[in-house]
C-alpha positions in Angstrom: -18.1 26.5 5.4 -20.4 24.3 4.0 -24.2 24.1 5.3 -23.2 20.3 5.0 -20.7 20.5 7.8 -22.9 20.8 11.1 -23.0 20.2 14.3 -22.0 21.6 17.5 -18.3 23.7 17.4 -16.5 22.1 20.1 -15.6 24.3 22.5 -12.0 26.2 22.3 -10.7 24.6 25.6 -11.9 21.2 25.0 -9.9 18.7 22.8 -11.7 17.2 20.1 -11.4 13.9 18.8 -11.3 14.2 14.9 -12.3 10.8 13.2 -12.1 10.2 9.5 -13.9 8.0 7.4 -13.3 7.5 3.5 -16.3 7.1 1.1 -18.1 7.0 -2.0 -22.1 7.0 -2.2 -21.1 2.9 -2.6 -20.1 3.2 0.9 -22.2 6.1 2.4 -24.7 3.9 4.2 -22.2 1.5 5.5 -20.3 4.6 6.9 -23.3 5.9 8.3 -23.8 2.4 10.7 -20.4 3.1 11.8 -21.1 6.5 12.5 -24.3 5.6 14.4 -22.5 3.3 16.2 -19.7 6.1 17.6 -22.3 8.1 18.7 -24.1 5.9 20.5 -20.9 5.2 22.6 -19.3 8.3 22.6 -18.6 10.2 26.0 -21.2 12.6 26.7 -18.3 14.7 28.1 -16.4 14.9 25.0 -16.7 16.4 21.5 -15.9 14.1 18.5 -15.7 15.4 14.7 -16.3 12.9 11.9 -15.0 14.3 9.2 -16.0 12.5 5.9 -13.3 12.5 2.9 -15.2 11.6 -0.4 -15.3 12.2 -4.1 -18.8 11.1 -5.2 -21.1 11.8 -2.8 -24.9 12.4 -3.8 -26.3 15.3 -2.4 -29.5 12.9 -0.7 -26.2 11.3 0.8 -25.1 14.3 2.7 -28.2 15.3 4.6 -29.2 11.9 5.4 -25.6 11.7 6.8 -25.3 15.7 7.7 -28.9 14.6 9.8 -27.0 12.1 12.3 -25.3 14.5 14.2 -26.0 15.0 18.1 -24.7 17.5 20.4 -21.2 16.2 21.3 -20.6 14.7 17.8 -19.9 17.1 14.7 -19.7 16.0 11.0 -17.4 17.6 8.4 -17.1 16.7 4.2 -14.2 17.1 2.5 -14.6 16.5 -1.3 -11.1 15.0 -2.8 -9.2 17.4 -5.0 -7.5 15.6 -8.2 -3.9 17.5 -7.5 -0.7 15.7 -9.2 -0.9 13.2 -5.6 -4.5 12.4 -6.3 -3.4 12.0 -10.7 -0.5 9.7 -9.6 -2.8 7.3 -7.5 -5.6 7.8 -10.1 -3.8 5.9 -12.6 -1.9 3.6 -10.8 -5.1 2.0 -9.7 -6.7 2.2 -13.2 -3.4 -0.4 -13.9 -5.1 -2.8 -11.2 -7.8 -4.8 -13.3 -6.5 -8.5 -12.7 -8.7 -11.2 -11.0 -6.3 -10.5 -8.1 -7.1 -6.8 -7.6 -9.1 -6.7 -5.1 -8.4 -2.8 -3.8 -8.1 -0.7 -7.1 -10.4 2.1 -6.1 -8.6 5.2 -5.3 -10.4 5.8 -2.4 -8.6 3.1 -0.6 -5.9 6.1 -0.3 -7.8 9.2 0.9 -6.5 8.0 4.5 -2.8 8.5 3.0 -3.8 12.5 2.4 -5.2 12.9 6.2 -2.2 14.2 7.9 -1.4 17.3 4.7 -4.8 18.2 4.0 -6.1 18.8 7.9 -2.8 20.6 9.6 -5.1 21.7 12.8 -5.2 18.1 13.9 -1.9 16.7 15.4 -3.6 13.5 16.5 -6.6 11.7 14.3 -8.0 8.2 13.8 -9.1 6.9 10.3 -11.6 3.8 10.7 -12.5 1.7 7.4 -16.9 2.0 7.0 -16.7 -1.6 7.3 -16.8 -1.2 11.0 -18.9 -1.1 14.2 -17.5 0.8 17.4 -18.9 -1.0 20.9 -16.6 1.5 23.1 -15.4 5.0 23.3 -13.5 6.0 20.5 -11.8 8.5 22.6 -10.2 5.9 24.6 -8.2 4.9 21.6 -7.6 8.7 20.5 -6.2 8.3 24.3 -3.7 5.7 23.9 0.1 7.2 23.8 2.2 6.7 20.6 5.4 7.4 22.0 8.2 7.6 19.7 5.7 5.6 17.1 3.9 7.2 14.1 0.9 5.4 14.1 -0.5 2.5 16.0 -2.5 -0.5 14.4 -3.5 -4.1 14.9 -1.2 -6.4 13.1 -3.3 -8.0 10.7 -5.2 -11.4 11.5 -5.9 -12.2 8.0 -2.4 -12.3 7.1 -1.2 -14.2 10.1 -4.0 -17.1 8.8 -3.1 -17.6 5.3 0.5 -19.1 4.5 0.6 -17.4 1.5 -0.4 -13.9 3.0 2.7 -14.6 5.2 4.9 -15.3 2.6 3.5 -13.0 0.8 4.4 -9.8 3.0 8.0 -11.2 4.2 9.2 -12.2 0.8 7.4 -9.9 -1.6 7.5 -6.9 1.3 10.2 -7.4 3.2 8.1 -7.2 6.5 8.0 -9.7 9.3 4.5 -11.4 9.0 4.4 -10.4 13.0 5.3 -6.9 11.9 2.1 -6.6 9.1 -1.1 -4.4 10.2 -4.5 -4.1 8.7 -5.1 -0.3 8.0 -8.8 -0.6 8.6 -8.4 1.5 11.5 -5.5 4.1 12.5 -4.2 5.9 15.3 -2.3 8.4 13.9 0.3 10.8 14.7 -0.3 13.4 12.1 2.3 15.6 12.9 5.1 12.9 12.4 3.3 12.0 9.3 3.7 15.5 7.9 7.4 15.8 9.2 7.7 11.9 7.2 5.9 14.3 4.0 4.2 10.6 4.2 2.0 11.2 0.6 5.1 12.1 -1.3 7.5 9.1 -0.1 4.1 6.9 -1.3 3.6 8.5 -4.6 7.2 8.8 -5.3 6.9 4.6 -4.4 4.2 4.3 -7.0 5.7 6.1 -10.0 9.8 4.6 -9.2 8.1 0.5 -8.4 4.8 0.9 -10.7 4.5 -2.1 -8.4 1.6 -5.1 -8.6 0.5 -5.9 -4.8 -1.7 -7.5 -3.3 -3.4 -4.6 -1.0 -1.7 -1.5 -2.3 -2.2 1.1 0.5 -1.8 -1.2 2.9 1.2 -2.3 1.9 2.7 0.8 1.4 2.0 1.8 4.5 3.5 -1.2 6.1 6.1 -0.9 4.0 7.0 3.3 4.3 6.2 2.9 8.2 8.4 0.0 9.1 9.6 -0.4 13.2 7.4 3.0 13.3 4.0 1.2 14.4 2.9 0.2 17.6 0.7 -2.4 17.7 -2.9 -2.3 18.8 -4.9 -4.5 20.9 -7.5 -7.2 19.6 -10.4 -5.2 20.9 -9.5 -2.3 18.7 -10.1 -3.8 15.0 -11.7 -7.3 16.0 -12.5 -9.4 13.3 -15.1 -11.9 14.9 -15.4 -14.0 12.3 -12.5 -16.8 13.7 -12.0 -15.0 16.5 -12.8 -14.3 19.9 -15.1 -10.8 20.1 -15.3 -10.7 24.0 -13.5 -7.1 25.2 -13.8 -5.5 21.7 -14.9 -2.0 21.3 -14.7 -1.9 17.5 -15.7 -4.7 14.7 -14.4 -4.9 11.6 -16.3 -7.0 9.1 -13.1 -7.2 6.9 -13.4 -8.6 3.5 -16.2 -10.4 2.0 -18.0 -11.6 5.5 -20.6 -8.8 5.6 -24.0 -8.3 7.7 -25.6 -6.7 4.8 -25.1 -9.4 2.2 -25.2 -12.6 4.4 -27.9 -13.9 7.5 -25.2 -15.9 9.6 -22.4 -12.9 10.7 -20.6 -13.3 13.7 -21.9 -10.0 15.6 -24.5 -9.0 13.0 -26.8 -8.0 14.9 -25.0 -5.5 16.1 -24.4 -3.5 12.4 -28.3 -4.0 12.1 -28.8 -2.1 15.4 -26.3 0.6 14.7 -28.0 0.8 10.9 -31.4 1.3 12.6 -30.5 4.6 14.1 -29.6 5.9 10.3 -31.4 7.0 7.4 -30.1 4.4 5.4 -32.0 1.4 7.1 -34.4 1.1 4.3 -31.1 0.5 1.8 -29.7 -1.8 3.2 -32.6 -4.1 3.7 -32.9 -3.6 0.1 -29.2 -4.6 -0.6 -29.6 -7.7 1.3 -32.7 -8.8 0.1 -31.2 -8.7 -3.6 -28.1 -10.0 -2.7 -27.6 -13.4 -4.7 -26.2 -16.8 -4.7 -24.1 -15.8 -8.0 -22.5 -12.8 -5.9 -21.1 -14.8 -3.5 -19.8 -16.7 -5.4 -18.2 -14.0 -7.2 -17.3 -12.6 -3.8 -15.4 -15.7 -3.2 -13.6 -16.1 -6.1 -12.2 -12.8 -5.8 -10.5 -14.1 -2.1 -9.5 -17.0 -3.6 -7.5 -14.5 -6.8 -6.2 -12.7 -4.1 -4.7 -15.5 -2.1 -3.3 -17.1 -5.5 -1.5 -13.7 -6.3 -0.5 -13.5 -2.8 1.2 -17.2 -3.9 2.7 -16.2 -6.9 4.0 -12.9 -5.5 5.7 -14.4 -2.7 8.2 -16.5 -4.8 10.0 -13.4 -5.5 13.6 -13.9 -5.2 14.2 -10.6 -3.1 12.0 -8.0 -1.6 10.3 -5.6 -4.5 11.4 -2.2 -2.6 14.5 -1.5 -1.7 15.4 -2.1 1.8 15.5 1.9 2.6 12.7 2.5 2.1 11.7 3.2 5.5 12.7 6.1 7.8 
């Protein structure tokens, strides 16, 4: 085991709640917030495992992140193997340069690899780094899947935007009401491995070679179909345009972020988790040199993504075919 993975072994008769969060260094110090921000309301009675799936990751990185853990709360890295999975993705995305692209980075689909690469968990969660947790995660590793593989919000940016709706019932073939955000995941791993999930997406990717709007999230919609219960507002709140009251976790989805802009709905609240990190001093940094020119580049990449979102819905007929699912 690595000296990078620390923290205290839970303890054989109690269940641990295994969380995973995807990264690069690009992302380490928004992860660590959200990290910060788990511990901080974590159950003092439980024990909770972050486990941290990364490619490039500098080594300052991993102590200042290996240096958050607390008694209840372990970390674990996993570094990304290029196997013939990881190859396939690899160069789908390096297809995905348009002005429309907004997800091409490969590390938008480490989430898709949970449920083969860790087959001691049955249950996990996967949360974007994007987010904020103001309640126990537990009580969401709590909720009951049922017959369902996975549970999710359905997503509000889609239900917003016409073209986002037209987008994923024309283009998709999935109801609009139907559509989640995969910025955070309850998951039933051992369904997903009994699905052999990773394959049916790859084996999507080379047949379709298809241009989306939000790639792993569509797949996932798309694979998982009538196989999702739906989550709650308060578990992947969005408060910018909409209500935050109840939430335990906040996602600052898309280009809204506390560490680029002043005036963030429930900012305050990513600068008070960031405080507790290493990573405090970066981030001040980031927003300080954050200009005028980037947000307006920021914004013109929504704007590409709701005009492909346009184009692509015009489709005659749905780009998969309609079995897709299982």
């Amino acid at each position: 085991m690595s000296i990078f993975n620390t923290g205290m072994n839970p303890f054989k008769k109690t269940k641990v709640v295994p969380v995973f969060v995807t990264i690069t260094s690009d992302y380490a110090k928004y992860a660590a917030a959200a990290i910060s921000s788990l511990m901080r309301h974590s159950n003092p009675k439980r024990h909770y495992r972050v486990i941290i799936m990364y490619d490039k990751l500098r080594l300052i990185d991993r102590w200042r992140l290996r240096n958050m853990v607390t008694r209840n709360v372990a970390i674990e890295f996993h570094k990304m193997k290029y196997n013939l999975y990881m190859q396939i993705i690899v160069r789908y995305c390096a297809k995905r340069t348009g002005s429309g692209d907004f997800f091409s980075n490969a590390v938008y689909y480490y989430r898709a690899f949970i449920a083969r690469l860790f087959p001691q968990y049955d249950k996990g969660i996967y949360i974007d780094s994007d987010t904020i947790l103001t309640g126990d995660i537990g009580e969401l590793y709590d909720i009951d899947l049922g017959e369902k593989v996975i549970a999710a919000r359905v997503d509000p940016k889609v239900a917003g935007v016409p073209e986002f709706v037209r987008y994923v019932e024309n283009a998709l073939g999935v109801p609009a009401k139907e559509y989640v955000n995969s910025g955070v995941l309850l998951m039933d791993l051992k369904k997903l491995r009994k699905l052999h999930y990773i394959t049916k997406m790859t084996d999507l990717i080379r047949e379709y070679d298809a241009d989306l709007v939000a790639p792993d999230q569509d797949y996932l919609n798309v694979i998982l179909k009538g196989q999702i219960k739906h989550l709650g507002r308060e578990w992947n709140c969005q408060p910018e345009g909409e209500s935050y009251r109840g939430a335990k976790l906040l996602h600052f989805n898309l280009s809204k972020k506390p560490w680029y802009h002043e005036d963030v709905t429930c900012g305050e609240l990513f600068w008070k988790a960031a405080k507790g990190t290493g990573f405090y001093g970066d981030l001040m940094r980031e927003k300080e040199s954050y200009t005028i020119d980037e947000a307006k580049e920021a914004q013109m990449k929504i704007e590409a993504l709701i005009k492909k979102a346009d184009e692509l819905s015009k489709m005659e007929k749905p780009i998969f075919d309609s079995g897709v699912s299982s």
